[in-house]
N, C-alpha and C positions, 0 to 999 in steps of 0.2 A: 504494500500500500504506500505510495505515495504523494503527499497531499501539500498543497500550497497557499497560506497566508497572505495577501496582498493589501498594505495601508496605501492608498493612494494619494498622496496628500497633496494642498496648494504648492507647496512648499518642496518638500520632500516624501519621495516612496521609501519603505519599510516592509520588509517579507521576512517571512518564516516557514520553514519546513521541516517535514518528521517524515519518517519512513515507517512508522509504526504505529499502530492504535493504541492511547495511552500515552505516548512517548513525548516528553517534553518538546518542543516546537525549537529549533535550533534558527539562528537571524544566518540572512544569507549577508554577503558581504561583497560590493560593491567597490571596488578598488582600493580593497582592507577597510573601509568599512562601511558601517551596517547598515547606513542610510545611503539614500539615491537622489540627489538634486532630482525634482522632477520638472528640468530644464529641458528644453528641446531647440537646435539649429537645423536652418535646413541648408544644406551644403548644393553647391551647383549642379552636380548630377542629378538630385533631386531626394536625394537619400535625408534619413533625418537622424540624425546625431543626437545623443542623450547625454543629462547627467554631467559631469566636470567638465566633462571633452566638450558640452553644449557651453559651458561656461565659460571656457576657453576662449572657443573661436568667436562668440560675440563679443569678444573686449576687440577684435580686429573687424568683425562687420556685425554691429546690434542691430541692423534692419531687419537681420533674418533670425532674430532671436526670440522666443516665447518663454519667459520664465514661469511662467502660474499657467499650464493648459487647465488644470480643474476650473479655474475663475471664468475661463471661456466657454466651459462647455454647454454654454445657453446661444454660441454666437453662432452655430454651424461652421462657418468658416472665417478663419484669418488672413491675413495678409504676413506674409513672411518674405519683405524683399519687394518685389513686383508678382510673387507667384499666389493664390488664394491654396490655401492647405483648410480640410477640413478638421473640426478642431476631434471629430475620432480617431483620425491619423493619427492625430499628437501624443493622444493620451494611449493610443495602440504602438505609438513607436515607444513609448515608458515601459509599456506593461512587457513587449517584448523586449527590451534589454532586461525585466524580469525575467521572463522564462528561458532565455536563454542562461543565466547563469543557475537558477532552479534546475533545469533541465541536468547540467554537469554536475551538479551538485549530488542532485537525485539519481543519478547513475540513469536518468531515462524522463519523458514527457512526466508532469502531475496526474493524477485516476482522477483528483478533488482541486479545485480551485475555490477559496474564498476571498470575495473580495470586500470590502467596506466602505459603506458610504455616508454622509453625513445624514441623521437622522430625518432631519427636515426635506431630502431631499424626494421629490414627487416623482409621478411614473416616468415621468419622459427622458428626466436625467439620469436613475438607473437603467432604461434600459439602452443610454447613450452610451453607459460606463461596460453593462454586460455587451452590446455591438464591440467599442474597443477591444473586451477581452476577446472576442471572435476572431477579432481583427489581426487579436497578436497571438493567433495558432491556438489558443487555448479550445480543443474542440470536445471537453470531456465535461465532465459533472461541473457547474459553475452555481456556485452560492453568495447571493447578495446578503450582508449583513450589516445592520446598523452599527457604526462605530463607539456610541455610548456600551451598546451589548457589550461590543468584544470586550472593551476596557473592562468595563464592571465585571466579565467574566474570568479578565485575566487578575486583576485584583483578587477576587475572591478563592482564584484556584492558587494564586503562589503564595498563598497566607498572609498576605501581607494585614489583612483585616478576614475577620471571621463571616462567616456565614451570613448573613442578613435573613431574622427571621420574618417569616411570610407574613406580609403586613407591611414592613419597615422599608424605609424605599435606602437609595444612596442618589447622588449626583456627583454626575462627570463634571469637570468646569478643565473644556480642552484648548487650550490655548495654542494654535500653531502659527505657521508663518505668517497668514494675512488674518483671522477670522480669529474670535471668539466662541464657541460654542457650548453651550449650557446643554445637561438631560438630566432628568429624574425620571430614575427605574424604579419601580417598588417588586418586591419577591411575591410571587405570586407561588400557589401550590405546582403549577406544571413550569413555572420558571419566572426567567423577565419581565415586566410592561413595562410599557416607557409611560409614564405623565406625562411629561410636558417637555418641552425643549426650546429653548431659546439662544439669540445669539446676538454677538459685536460685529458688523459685516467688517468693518475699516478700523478695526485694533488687535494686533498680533505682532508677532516676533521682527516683521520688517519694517513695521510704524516700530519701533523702538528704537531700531536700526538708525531710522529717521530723526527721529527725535535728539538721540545721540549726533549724530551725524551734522545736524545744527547747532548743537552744543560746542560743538567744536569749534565751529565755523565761527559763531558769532563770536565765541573768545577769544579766538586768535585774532580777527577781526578788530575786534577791540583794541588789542595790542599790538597788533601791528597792519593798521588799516591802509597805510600806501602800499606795502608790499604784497599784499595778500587777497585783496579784493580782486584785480585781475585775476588771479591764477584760482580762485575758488569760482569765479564765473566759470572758465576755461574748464575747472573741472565736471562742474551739474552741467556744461553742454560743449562736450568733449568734440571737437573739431578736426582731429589727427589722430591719424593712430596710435602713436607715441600719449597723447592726451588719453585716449579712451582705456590704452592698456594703464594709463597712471589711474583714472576714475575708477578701474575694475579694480584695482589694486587696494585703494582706497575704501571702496564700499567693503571689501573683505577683512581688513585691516578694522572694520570700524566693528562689525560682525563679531569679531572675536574679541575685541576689548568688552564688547557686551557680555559676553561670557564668560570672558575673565572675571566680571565684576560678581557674578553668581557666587563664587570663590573665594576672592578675597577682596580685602575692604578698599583697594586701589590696583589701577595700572597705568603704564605709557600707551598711549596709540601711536604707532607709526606712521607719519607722514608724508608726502612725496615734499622734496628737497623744491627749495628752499626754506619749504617751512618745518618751523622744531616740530621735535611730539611732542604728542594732547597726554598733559598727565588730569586722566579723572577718577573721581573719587565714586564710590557705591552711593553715596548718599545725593551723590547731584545726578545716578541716574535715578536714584528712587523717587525726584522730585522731579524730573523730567516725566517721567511714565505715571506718577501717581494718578495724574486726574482721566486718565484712562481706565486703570485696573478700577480705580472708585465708581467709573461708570461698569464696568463688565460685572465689578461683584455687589453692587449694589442689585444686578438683574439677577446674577444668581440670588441675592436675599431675598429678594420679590417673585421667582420663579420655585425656588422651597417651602415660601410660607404656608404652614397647614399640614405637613407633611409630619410622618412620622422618620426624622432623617437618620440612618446609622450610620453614615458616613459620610465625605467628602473627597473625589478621589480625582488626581493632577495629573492631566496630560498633556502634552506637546512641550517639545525645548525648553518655549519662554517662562511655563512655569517651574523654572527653575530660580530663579529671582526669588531671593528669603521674603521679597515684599507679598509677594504674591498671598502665601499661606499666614501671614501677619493679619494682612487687612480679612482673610477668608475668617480668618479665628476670630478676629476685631466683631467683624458684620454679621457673621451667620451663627456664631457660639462653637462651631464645631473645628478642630484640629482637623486641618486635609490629612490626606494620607500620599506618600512619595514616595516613588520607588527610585532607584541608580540611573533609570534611561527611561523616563516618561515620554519620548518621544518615540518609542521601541511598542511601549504601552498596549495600542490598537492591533497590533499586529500579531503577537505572541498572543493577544487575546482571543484573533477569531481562528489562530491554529487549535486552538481548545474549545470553541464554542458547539463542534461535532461531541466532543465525552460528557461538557455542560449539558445537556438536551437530550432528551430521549423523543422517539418518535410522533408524541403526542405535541410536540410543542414545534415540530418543523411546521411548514407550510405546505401546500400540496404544489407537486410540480409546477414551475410555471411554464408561457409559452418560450418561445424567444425571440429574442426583441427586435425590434424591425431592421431590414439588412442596409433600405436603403436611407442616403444622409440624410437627415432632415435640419429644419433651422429652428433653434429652440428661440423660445421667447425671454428675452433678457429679465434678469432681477428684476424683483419689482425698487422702482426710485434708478435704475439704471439703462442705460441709453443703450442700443442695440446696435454699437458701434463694432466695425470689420476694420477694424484695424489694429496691430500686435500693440501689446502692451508697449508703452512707450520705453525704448531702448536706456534709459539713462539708470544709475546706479542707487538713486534714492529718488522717492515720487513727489510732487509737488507738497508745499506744508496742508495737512490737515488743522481745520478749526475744532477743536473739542467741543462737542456736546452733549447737552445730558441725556441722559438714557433715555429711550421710546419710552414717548408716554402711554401710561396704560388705560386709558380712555381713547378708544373712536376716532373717529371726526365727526362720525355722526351720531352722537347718543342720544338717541330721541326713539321714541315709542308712536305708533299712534294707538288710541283703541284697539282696536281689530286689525294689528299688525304687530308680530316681535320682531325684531330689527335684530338679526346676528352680524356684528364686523369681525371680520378676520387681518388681523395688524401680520405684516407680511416679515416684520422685522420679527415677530415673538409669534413663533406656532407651535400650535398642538397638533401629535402628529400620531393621529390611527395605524395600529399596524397589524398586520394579518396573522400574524402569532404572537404568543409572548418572548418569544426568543429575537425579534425583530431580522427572522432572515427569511430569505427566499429562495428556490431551490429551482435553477435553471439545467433543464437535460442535456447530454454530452452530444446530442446531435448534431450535426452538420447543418449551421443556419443557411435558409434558402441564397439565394445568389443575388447580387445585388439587385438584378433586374425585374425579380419579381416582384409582381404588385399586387401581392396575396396577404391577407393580414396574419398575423402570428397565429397557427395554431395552438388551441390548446388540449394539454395533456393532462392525463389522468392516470392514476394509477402512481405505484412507486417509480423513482429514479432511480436508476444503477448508470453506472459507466457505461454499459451497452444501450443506454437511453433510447427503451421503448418507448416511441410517442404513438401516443394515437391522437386523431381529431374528431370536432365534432364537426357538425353543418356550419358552415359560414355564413357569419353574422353579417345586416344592413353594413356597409359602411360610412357608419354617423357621423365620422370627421369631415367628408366634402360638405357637408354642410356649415362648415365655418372657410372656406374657400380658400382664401393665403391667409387670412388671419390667423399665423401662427401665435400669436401673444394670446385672443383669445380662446385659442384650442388649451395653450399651456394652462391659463388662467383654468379651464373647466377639464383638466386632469384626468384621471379615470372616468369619472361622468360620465365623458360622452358612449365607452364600451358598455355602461352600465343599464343604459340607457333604453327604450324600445323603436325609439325612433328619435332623428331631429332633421329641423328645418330651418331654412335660413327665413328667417320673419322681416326679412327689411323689403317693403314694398306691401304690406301686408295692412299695412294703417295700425298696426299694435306700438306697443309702447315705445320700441325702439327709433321709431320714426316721429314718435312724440316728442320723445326728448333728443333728436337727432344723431343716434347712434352710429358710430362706421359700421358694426357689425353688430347683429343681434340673431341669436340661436334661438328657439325654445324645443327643447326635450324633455320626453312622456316618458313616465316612469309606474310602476304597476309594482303599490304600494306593498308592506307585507300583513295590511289589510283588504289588502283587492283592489282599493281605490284606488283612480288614479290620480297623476300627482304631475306637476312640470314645474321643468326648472329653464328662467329664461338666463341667459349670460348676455351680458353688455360689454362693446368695448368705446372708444374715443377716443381722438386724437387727442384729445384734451382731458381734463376731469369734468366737464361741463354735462356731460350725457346723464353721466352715475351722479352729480351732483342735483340734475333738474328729478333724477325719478325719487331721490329721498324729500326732495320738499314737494311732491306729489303728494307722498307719502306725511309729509308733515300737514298741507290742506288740506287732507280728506276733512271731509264734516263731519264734526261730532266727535272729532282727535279728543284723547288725552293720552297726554306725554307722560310718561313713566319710566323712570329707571330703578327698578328692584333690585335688579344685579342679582338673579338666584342663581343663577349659576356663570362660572367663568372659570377661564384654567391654561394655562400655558397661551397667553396671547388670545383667544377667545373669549368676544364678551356678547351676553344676550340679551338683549333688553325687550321686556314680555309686559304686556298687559292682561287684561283680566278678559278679554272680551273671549268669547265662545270663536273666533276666527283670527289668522293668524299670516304672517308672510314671514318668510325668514329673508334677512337681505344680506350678504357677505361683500367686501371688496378685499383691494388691496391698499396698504397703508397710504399709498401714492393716489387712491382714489377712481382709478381704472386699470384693469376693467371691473366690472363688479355682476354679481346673480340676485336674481330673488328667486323663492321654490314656495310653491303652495297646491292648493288642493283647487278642484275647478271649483269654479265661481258661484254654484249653488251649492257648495259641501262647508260645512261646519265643526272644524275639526281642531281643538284645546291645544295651547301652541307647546303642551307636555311633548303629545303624540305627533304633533307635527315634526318636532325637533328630531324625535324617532326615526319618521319615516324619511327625512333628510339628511341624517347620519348613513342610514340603508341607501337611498337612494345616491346621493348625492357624494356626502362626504367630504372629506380636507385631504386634499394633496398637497398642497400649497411647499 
């Protein structure tokens, strides 16, 4: 048996493999070691280059350089140079400089692949990440699993904290290179659930980088500002080769004085000549970075609240900073817990998540994921820009701000309407097991060309990955036509679904309040009724913003906010009336859904919520 672990991270990849059941998960090792830039260049043949070697050669041309493909893989395709690469490529040319050293490693291809994804992530991006694995030869058993899982799993199996008894939850607080990410699991009898999950989209290990990185700047600046102003431009917009290779040299230099400071209570940074080194101290990056981590743990103390917590547990590099577990201990009452290599953490966690889990808590096969490229719809709050991350060695300055608020935009009720928003920055996030994995068959995914929707499978997975299929469903996606933001926005839905139509020209709401696109899909309650959900999009917020003050004129409104229920980003605002709409957006305001019952059913927005959970759901 030979089985393979894969963390894919913004930042950096992480793998682990075992050759046996039971047998501790061993880190594969990447040009000695254990982590993998998951950097990518694409060289003039057309080949793409990973990892150091990708680091390398952008300090002699950054056009063609992609340092973060995870952060793209909403954009479909990039720009690398003059040539568009799709952003599966990218993340398929990572995964294969994995399996290639797996492969020698394992004396032979993996029987098991697990890979992991951030919890919040919806359908369309795993099954962007299981295509990649496709992509990079992996044609055997492949398993999606959430990255809170693995951790919590691998915490609890290397003892570093006991058992969590069923009831008691724990929270991840993962800090890696660009993102913050928050999960509360609670111990269930057949395993995991996740709560809730939240995140920092723009504070992690390379905003510190940054931070630092100005630190510097402005000091030396200070003291010696005729000398040094030139050649600090020259450096954030490096002109020459000779310049670009001092910029690379520099951003690296500054990288590691950060992590020197985890360590000890001072260090030198090395500078490119003429200027001296930066002697800084732990405590002037603790004040750099403080009103960051203050925002990231202030969501974890607002993302815990109510929980029964047994623990707190640190992952990715940056929380390796003494500050980190100070303010966690400060804010939330509980001592994290730390291991030697928390950035190791996810990986060694979901080589173990197979002994964690007995067959009651896997998921049932899934299909596999579509062969041909598609173009995701960007973050919500971000622009769906096709062009590489910009080549330079630290990003523009960020303005700190305070955490997402945990109110709406729109918290208002009317009567005979519950109002659900979904804040896109803090979700909550349904998952198909307690173990939060998915179980993709070792089949040969169709060939690009076909334009056949993923089969689905039943029955157990093996390596020999029998699939069967059933009859083939409508396909309810052309009915959102290019709108790919509004497909992304309404996520599983639409397979869930018995039908959908595009409603623009139809005289319905969409064209009321001037919608670019407007879907409505029927759904056939798990009371018989039936039930639809409309999705709204807009060039603007103006669409989604005219149908909630609709929704606020109705006659006979009373505005209510009870707040009975709320939870990891989720808030519902319910009145009393016998009739109900559920309304969701995004934090941004577009696109946004309402779901309800037809227009003569009378249905308590208890059971409404119900059949909207069934129906509908949170991908986000």
């Amino acid at each position: 048996m030979r089985e393979l672990a894969v963390d894919f991270g913004t930042s950096n990849t992480v793998a682990a493999v075992r050759s046996s059941p039971g047998a501790a998960p061993s880190l594969l090792t990447f040009d000695g070691w254990p982590v993998l830039p998951s950097t990518v260049w694409l060289a003039d043949d057309g080949s793409i280059v990973v990892g150091r070697e990708a680091e390398r050669q952008a300090r002699l041309d950054p056009a063609r350089y992609e340092p973060n493909p995870k952060q793209r893989i909403d954009d479909g395709q990039v720009l690398l140079g003059s040539t568009p690469v799709e952003v599966t490529e990218l993340i398929a040319a990572v995964l294969g400089r994995v399996a290639a050293e797996a492969e020698r490693q394992l004396g032979g291809p993996p029987e098991t692949v697990v890979l992991t994804h951030p919890a919040g992530w919806r359908q369309t991006r795993r099954d962007a990440l299981a295509h990649a694995a496709r992509r990079a030869g992996w044609q055997c058993e492949l398993r999606l699993v959430a990255e809170p899982v693995a951790a919590a799993t691998h915490f609890t199996r290397s003892g570093a904290v006991g058992e969590p008894q069923v009831g008691q939850a724990i929270a991840v607080f993962d800090m890696g290179g660009g993102t913050t990410d928050i999960a509360v699991l609670q111990r269930t009898p057949a395993g995991w659930h996740l709560l809730a999950e939240a995140g920092i989209p723009d504070f992690g290990g390379r905003d510190v980088d940054h931070l630092l990185h100005e630190h510097v700047r402005t000091t030396l600046s200070r003291e010696h500002a005729e000398s040094t102003t030139e050649l600090w431009d020259e450096l954030r917009r490096p002109s020459t080769p000779a310049m670009r290779r001092s910029s690379r040299t520099l951003a690296d230099d500054i990288r590691a004085g950060k992590e020197a400071l985890s360590s000890y209570p001072q260090t030198d940074i090395p500078l490119p000549p003429p200027l001296p080194d930066a002697h800084v101290t732990r405590r002037e990056l603790e004040d750099l970075v403080r009103p960051g981590l203050e925002r990231s743990i202030t969501l974890l103390a607002t993302t815990v609240a109510g929980v029964d917590l047994r623990a707190v547990f640190l992952v990715g590099g940056a929380t390796r900073m003494p500050l980190v577990a100070q303010l966690i201990n400060e804010r939330v009452g509980v001592l994290p817990v730390a291991v030697d290599s928390p950035e190791c953490s996810v990986a060694l966690g979901a080589g173990n998540v197979a002994d964690a889990d007995d067959t009651r808590q896997l998921t049932a096969p899934m299909p596999f994921p579509p062969t041909t490229p598609q173009s995701f719809p960007a973050y919500p709050g971000q622009q769906a820009v096709h062009q590489p991350t910009p080549p330079q060695p630290f990003p523009a300055q960020r303005t700190w701000q305070t955490p997402p608020a945990k109110r709406p935009k729109w918290p208002y009720t009317v009567a005979a309407a519950a109002v659900l928003v979904v804040a896109a920055t803090v979700t909550a996030v349904t998952v198909a097991s307690s173990s939060g994995e998915e179980r993709l068959g070792g089949q040969p995914s169709p060939s690009p060309s076909s334009s056949a929707r993923p089969s689905t499978s039943t029955g157990p997975t093996s390596s020999s990955a029998r699939v069967t299929t059933t009859e083939p469903k409508p396909d309810n996606s052309l009915a959102f036509g290019n709108d790919m933001e509004l497909l992304g926005f309404a996520g599983g839905a639409v397979d869930r679904a018995l039908g959908c139509v595009n409603a623009i020209g139809t005289s319905g709401i969409g064209d009321t309040v001037g919608a670019r696109s407007h879907v409505r899909c029927q759904y056939r309650g798990t009371d018989g009724a039936d039930y639809f959900a409309n999705f709204l999009s807009g060039d603007t917020q103006e669409a989604c913003e005219a149908y909630t003050q609709m929704l606020h004129a109705e006659p006979g409104s009373k505005w209510s906010d009870p707040m009975f229920w709320r939870g990891g980003g989720l808030f519902e605002i319910t009145s009393d009336g016998p009739r109900a709409t559920i309304y969701w957006q995004y934090s941004t305001g577009t696109p946004c859904g309402f779901f309800g019952p037809r227009e003569d059913a009378q249905v308590p927005v208890l059971d409404l919520h119900r059949q909207w959970n069934a129906s509908v759901g949170l991908e986000i």
